[in-house]
Short mmCIF file of the C-alpha atoms (twelve columns), coordinates in Angstrom:
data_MODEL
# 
_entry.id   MODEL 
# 
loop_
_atom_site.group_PDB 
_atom_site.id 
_atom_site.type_symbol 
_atom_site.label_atom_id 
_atom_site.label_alt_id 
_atom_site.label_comp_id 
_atom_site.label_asym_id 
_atom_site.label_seq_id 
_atom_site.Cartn_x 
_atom_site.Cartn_y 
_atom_site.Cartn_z 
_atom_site.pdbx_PDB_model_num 
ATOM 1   C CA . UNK A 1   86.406  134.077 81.842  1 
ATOM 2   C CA . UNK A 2   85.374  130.670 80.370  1 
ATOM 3   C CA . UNK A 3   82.347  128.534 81.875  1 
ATOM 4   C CA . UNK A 4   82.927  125.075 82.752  1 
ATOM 5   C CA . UNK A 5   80.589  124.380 79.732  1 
ATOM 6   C CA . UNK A 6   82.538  126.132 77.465  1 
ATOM 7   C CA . UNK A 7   86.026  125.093 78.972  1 
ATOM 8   C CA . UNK A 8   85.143  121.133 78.656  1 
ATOM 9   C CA . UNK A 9   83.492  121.919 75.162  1 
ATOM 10  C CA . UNK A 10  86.647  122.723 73.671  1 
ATOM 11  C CA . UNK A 11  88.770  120.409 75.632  1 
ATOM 12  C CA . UNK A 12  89.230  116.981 74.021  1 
ATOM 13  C CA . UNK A 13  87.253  115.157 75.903  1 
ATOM 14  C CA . UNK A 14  84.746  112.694 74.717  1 
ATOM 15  C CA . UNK A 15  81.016  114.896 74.913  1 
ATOM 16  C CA . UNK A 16  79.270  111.935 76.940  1 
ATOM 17  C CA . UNK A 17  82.191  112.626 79.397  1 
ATOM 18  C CA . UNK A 18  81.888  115.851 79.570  1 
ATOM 19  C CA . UNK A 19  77.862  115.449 79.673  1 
ATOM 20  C CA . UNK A 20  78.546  112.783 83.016  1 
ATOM 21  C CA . UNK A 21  81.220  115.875 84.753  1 
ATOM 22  C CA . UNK A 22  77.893  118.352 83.638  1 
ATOM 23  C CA . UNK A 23  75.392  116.186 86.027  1 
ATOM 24  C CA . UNK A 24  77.832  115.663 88.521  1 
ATOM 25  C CA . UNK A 25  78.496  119.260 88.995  1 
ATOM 26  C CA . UNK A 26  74.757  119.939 88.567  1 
ATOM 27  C CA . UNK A 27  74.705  117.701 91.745  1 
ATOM 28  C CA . UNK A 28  77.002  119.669 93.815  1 
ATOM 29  C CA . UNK A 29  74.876  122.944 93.304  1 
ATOM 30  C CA . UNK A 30  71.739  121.246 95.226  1 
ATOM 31  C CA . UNK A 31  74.105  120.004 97.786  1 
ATOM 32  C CA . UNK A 32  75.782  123.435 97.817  1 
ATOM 33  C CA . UNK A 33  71.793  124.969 98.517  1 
ATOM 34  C CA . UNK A 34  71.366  122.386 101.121 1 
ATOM 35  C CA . UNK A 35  74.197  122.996 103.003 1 
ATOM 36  C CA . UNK A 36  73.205  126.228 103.939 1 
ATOM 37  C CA . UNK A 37  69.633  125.797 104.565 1 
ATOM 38  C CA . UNK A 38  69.420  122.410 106.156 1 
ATOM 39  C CA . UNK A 39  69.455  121.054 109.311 1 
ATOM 40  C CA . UNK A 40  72.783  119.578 110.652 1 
ATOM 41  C CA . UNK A 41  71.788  117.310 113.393 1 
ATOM 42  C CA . UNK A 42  72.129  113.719 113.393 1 
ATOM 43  C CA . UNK A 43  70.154  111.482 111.628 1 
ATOM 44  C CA . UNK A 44  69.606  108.274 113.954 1 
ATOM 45  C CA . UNK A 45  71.294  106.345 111.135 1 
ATOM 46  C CA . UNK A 46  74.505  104.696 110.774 1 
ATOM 47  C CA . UNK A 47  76.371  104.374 107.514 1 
ATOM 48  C CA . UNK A 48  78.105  101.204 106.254 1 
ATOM 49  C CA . UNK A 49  81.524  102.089 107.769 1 
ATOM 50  C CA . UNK A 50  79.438  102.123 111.114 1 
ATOM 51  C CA . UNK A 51  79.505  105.839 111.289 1 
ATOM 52  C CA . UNK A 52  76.667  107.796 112.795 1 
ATOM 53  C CA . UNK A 53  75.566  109.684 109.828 1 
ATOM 54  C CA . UNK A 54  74.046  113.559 109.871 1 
ATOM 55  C CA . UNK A 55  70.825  114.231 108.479 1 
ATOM 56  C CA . UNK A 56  72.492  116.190 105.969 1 
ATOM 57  C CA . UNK A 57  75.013  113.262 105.091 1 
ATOM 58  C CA . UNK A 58  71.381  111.342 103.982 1 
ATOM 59  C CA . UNK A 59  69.878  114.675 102.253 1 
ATOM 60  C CA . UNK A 60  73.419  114.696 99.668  1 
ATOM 61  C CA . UNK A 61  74.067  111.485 99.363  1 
ATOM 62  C CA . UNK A 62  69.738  111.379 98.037  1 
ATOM 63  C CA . UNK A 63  70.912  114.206 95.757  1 
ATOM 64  C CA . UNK A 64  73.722  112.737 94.085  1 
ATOM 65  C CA . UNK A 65  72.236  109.201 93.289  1 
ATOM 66  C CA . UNK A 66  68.889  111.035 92.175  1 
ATOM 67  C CA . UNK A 67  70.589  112.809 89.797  1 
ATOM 68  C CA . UNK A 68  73.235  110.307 88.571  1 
ATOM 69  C CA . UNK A 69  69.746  108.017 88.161  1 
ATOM 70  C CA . UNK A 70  68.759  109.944 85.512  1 
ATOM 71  C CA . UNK A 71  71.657  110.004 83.153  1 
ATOM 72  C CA . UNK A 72  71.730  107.020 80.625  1 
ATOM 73  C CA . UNK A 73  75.434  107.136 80.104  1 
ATOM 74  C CA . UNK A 74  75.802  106.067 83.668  1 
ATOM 75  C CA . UNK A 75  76.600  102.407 83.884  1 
ATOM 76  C CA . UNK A 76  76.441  102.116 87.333  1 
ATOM 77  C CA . UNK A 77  77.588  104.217 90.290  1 
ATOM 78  C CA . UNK A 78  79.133  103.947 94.778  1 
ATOM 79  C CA . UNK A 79  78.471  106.049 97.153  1 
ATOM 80  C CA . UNK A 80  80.463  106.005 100.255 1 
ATOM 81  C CA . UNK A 81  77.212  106.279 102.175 1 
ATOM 82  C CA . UNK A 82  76.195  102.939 100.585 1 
ATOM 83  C CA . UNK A 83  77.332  99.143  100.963 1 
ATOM 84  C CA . UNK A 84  76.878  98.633  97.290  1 
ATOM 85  C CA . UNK A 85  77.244  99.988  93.851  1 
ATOM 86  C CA . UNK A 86  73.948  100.561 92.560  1 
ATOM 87  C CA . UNK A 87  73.802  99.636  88.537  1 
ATOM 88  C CA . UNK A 88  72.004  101.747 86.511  1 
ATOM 89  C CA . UNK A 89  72.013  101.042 83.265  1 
ATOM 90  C CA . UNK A 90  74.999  98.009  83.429  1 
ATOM 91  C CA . UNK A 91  76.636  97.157  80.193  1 
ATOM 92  C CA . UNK A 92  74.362  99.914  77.777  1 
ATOM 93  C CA . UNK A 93  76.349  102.520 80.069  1 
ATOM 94  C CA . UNK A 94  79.264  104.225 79.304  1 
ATOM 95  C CA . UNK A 95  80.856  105.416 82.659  1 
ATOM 96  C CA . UNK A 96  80.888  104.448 86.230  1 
ATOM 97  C CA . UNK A 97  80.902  107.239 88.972  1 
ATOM 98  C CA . UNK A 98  82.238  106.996 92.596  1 
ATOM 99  C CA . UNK A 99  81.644  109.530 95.411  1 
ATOM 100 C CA . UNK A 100 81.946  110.977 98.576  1 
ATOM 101 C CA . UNK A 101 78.683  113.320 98.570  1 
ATOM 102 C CA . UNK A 102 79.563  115.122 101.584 1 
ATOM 103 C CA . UNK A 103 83.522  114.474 102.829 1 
ATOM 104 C CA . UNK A 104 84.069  116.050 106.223 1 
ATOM 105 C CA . UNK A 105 80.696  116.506 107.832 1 
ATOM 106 C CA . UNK A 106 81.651  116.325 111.324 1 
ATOM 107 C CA . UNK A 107 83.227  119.984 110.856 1 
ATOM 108 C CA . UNK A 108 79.400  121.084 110.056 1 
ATOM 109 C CA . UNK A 109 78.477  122.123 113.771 1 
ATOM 110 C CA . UNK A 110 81.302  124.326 113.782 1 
ATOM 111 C CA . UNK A 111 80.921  125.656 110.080 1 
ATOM 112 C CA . UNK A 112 83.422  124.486 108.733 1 
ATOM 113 C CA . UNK A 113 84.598  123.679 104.995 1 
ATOM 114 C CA . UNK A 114 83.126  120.629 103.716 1 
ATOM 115 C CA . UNK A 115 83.115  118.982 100.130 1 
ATOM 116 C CA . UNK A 116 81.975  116.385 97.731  1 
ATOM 117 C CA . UNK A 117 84.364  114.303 95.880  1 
ATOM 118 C CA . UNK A 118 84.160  112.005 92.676  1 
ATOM 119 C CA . UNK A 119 85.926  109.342 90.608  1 
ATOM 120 C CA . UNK A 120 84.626  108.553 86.663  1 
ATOM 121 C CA . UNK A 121 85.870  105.379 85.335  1 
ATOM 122 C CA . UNK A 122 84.748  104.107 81.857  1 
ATOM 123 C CA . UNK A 123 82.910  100.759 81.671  1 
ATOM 124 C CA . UNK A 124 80.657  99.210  84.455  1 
ATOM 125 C CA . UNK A 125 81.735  98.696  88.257  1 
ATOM 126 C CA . UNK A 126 84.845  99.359  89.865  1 
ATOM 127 C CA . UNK A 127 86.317  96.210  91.105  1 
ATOM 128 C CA . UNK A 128 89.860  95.334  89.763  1 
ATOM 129 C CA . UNK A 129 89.911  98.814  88.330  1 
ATOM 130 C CA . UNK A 130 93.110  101.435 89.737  1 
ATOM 131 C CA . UNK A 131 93.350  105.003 89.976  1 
ATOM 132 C CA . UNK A 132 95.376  104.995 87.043  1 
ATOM 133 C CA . UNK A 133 92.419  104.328 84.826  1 
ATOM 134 C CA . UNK A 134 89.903  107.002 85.880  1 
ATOM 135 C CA . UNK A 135 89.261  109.320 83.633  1 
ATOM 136 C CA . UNK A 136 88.543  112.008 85.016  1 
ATOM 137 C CA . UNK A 137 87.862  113.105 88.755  1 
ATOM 138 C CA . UNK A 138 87.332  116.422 91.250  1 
ATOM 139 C CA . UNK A 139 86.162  117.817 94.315  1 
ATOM 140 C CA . UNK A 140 83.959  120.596 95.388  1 
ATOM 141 C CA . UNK A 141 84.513  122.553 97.959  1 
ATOM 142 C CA . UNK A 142 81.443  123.837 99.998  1 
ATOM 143 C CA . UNK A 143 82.920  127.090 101.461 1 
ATOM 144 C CA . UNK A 144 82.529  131.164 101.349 1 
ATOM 145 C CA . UNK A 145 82.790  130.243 98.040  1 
ATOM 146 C CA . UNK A 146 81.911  126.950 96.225  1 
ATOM 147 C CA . UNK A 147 84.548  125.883 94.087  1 
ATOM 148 C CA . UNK A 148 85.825  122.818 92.152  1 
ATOM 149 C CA . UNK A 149 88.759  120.799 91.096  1 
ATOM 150 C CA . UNK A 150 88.477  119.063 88.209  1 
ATOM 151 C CA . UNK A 151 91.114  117.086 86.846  1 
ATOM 152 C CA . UNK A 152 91.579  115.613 83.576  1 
ATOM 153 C CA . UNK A 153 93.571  114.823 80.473  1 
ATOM 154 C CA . UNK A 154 96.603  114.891 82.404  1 
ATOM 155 C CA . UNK A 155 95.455  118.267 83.993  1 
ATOM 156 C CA . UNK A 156 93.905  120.436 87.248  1 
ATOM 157 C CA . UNK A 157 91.619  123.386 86.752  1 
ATOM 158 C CA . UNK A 158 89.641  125.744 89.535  1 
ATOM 159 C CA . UNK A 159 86.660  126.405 88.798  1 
ATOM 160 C CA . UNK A 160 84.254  128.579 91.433  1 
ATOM 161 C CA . UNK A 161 80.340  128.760 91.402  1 
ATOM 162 C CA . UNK A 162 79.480  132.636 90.543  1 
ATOM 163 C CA . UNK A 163 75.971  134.728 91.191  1 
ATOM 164 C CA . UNK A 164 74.153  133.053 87.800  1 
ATOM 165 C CA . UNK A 165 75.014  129.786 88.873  1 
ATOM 166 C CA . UNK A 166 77.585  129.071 86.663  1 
ATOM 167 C CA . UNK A 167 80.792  127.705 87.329  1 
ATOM 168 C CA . UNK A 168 83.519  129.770 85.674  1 
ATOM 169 C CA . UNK A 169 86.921  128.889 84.962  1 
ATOM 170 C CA . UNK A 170 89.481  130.380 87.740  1 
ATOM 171 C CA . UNK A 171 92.714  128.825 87.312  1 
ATOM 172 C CA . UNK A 172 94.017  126.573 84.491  1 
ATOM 173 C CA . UNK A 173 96.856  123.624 84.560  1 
ATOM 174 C CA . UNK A 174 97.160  124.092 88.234  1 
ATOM 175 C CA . UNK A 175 100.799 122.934 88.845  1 
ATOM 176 C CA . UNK A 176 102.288 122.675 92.687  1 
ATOM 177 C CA . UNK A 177 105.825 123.070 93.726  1 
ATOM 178 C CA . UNK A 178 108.214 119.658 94.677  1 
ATOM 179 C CA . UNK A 179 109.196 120.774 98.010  1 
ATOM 180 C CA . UNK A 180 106.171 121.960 100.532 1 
ATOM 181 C CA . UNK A 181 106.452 124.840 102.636 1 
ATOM 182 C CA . UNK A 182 102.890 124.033 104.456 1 
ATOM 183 C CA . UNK A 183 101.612 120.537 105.886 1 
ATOM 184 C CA . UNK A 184 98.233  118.694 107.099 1 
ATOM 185 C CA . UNK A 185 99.260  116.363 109.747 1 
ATOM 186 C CA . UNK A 186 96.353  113.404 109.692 1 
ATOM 187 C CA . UNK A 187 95.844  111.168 112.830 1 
ATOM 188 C CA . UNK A 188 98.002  112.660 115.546 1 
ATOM 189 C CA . UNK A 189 96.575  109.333 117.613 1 
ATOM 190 C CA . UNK A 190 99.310  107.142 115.932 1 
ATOM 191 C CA . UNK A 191 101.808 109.153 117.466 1 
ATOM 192 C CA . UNK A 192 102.307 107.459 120.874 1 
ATOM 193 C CA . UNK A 193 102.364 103.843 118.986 1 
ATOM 194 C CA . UNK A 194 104.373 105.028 115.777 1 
ATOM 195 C CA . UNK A 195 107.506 106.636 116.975 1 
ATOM 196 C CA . UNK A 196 108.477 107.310 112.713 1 
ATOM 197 C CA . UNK A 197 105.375 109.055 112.607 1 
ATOM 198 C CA . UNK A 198 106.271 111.823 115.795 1 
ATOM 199 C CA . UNK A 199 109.786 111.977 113.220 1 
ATOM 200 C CA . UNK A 200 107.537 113.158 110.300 1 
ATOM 201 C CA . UNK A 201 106.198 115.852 112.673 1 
ATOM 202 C CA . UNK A 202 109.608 116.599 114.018 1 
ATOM 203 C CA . UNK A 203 110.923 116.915 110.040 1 
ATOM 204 C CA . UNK A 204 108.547 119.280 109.596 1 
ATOM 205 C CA . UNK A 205 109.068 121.153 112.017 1 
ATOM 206 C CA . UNK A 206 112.668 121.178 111.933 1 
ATOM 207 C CA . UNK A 207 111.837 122.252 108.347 1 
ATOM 208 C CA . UNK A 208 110.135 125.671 109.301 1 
ATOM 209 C CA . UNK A 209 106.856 124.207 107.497 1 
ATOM 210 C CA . UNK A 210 103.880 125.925 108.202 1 
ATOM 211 C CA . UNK A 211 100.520 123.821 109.786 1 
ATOM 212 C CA . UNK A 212 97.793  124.524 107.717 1 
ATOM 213 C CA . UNK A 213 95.005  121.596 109.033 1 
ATOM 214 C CA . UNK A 214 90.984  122.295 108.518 1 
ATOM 215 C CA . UNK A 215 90.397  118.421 109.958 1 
ATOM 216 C CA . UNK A 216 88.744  117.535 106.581 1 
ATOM 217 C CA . UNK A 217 90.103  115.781 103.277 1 
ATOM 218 C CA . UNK A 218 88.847  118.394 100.602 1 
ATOM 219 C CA . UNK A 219 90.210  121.763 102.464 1 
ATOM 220 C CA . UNK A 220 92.781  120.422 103.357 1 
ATOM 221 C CA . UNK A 221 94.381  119.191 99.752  1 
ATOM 222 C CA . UNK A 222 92.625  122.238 98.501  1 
ATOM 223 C CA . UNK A 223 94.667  124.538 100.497 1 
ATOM 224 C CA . UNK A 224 97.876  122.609 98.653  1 
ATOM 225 C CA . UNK A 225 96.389  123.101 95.514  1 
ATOM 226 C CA . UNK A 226 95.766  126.868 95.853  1 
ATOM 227 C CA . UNK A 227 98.669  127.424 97.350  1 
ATOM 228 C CA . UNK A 228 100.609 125.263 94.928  1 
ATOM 229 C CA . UNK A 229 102.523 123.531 97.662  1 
ATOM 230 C CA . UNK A 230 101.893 121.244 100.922 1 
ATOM 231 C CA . UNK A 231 101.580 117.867 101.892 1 
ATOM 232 C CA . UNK A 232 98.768  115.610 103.668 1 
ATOM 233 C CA . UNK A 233 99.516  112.514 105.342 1 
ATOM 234 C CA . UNK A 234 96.879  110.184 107.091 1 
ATOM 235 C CA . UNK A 235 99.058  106.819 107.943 1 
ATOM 236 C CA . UNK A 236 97.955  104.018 109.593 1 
ATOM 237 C CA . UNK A 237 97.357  102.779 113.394 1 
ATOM 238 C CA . UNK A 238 95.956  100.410 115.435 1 
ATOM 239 C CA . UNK A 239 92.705  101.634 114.754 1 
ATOM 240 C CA . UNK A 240 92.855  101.412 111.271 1 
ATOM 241 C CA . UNK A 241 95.707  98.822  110.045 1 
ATOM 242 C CA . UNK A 242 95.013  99.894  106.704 1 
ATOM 243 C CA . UNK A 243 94.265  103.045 107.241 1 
ATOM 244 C CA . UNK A 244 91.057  104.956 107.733 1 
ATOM 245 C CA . UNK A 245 90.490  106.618 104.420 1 
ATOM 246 C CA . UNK A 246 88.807  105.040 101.338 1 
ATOM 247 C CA . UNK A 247 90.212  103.970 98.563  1 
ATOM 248 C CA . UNK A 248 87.409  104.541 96.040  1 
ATOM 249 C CA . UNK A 249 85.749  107.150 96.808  1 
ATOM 250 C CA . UNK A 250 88.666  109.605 98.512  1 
ATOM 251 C CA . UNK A 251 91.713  108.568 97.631  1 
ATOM 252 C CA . UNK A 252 92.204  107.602 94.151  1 
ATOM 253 C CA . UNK A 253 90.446  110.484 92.841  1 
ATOM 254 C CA . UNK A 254 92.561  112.668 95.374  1 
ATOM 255 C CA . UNK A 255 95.657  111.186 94.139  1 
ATOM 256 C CA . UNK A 256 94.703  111.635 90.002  1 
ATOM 257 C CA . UNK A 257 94.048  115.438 90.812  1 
ATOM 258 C CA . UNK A 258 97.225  115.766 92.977  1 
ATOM 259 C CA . UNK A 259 99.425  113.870 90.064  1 
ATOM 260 C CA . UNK A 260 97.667  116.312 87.488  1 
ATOM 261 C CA . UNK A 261 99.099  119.307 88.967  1 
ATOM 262 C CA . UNK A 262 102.865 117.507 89.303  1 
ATOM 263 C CA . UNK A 263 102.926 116.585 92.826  1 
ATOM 264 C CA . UNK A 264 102.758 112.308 94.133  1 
ATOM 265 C CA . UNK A 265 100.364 110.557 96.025  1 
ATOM 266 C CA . UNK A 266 101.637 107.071 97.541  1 
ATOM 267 C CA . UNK A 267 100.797 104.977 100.500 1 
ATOM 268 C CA . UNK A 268 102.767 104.663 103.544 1 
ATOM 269 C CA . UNK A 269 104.863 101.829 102.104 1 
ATOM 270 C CA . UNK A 270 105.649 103.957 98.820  1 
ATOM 271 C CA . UNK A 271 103.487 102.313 96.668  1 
ATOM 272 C CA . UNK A 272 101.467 104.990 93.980  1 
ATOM 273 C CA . UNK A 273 97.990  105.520 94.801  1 
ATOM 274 C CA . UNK A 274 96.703  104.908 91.380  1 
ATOM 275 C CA . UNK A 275 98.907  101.568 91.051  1 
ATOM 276 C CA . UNK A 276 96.385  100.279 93.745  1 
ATOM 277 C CA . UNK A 277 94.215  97.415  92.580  1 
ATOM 278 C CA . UNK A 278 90.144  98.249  94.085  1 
ATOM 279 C CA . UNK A 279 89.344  94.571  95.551  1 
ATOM 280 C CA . UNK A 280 86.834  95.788  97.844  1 
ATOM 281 C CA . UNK A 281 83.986  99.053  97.454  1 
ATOM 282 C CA . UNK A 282 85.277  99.936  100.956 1 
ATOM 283 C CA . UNK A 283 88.768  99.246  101.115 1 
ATOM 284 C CA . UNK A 284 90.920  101.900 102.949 1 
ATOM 285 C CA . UNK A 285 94.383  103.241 102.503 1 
ATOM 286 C CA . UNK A 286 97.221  105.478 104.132 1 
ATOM 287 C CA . UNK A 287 98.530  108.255 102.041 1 
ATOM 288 C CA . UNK A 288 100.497 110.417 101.851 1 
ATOM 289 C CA . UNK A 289 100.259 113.207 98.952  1 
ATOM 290 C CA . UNK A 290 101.272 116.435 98.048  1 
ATOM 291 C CA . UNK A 291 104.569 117.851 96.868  1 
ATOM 292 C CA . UNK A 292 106.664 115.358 94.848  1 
ATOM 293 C CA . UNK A 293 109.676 115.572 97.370  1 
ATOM 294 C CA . UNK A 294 107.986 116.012 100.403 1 
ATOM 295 C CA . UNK A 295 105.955 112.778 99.909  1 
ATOM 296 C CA . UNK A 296 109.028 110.627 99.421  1 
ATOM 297 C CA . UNK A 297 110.964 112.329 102.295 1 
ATOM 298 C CA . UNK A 298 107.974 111.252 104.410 1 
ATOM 299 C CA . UNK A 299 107.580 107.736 102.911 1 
ATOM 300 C CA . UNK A 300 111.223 107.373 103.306 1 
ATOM 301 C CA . UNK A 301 111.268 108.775 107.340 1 
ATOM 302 C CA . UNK A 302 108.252 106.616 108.046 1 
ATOM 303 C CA . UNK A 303 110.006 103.006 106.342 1 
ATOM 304 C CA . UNK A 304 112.826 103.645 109.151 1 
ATOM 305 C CA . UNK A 305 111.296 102.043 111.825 1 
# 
């Protein structure tokens, strides 16, 4: 069994890369420790998107930008918890980082799976930047076990937090099926407005697929991963014209780690995830990802209004 140390040492990877994925994953060890020993309640604070935030939301979203702080390869770095970037070191950095320090905290009060996610571009700041050009990216998942995602050089790995407090490799060149068997179904609300959306449910159905929904990004897309099939789809609605979830900090890492193990991650128009300019730190997307022929079934169901 190879550590992650070990497994990005003899990858090709540039070392201040793999020195940036190091911290980051450093991060998600303190946020792993505070999960299960904090308090859950709310906070009394609001986020940017206007979203009551928990107390632990504040507590991982302080670890994360502490740590990222330190590192002098950091140019500058986003947190979905924050209105704006915060630069570090600007231009004398090499990489900037994007995340989600704690993605799906509303399923804390009933224990469920939460998780981090993360985006590394080179350069400084994100805006006018795409998917396409991150270089690497990953999740962690905060479960029975804590395990990780990471996704690079064209490639997915598993890796899972053991006793010493190591993560050790679990599964290599993670590679999904093009026809999904399981499926997340995101914002049953736009069913009574979008009558192509109740046909997506209907398809699979019809299908025989099996639902496999935690209510949270990173369990949910990890669940495809490990199972190496599925699709997720989160369109939009009223609500949300553009969609709910964000762009930066959920979706274009999601779609890089999805593409990495062979499956497609589009919009609800059809248009690639990573092809997506960032205009805004905030901006928010549909999406639908998963298995390769799934997704386009989907896109192609919901563009027959």
């Amino acid at each position: 069994m190879s550590s992650l140390n070990k497994f990005l040492y003899k990858s090709t990877l540039p070392s201040s890369l793999q020195r940036v994925i190091l911290e980051i994953m450093r991060a998600s060890k303190y946020t792993a420790h505070a999960i299960t020993t904090e308090e859950t309640g709310k906070s009394g604070e609001t986020n940017v998107q206007g979203e009551e935030q928990l107390a632990l939301d504040m507590r991982c979203d302080e670890i994360f930008c502490n740590i990222l702080s330190e590192s002098e390869l950091i140019a500058s770095f986003a947190s979905e918890e924050q209105e704006n970037e915060v630069e570090i070191n600007g231009e004398n950095g090499k990489y900037s980082v994007a995340f989600d320090p704690l993605d799906g905290s509303s399923l804390l009060d009933v224990n469920g799976c939460v998780g981090s996610i993360f985006g590394i571009w080179e350069g400084n700041g994100f805006i006018g930047k795409k998917g396409k050009d991150l270089v690497a990216s990953g999740y962690i998942q905060y479960g029975p076990r804590t395990t990780a995602m990471i996704s690079f050089d064209g490639k997915t790995h598993e890796f899972t937090l053991c006793e010493v407090g190591e993560y050790q490799l679990t599964k290599q060149n993670i590679s999904i099926d093009s026809i999904a068997k399981i499926f997340a179904i995101g914002n049953l609300r736009a069913l009574p407005e979008r009558p192509e959306y109740k046909k997506v449910l209907d398809y699979f159905l019809e299908n025989k697929n099996t639902l496999r929904y935690a209510g949270g990004m990173v369990p949910d897309i990890n669940t495809i991963l490990c199972k190496e099939n599925g699709i997720f789809t989160y369109p939009s609605h009223s609500e949300y014209p553009n969609g709910k979830l964000r762009l930066l900090y959920e979706c274009a890492p999601m779609a890089q780690i999805m593409m990495n193990a062979g499956g497609n991650a589009t919009d609800e128009e059809g248009e690639n995830i990573e092809d997506i300019e960032i205009v805004q730190l905030h901006q928010r997307t549909s999406i639908i990802l998963g298995s390769s022929s799934s997704v386009d079934d989907v896109v192609d169901i919901l563009q027959k209004k």
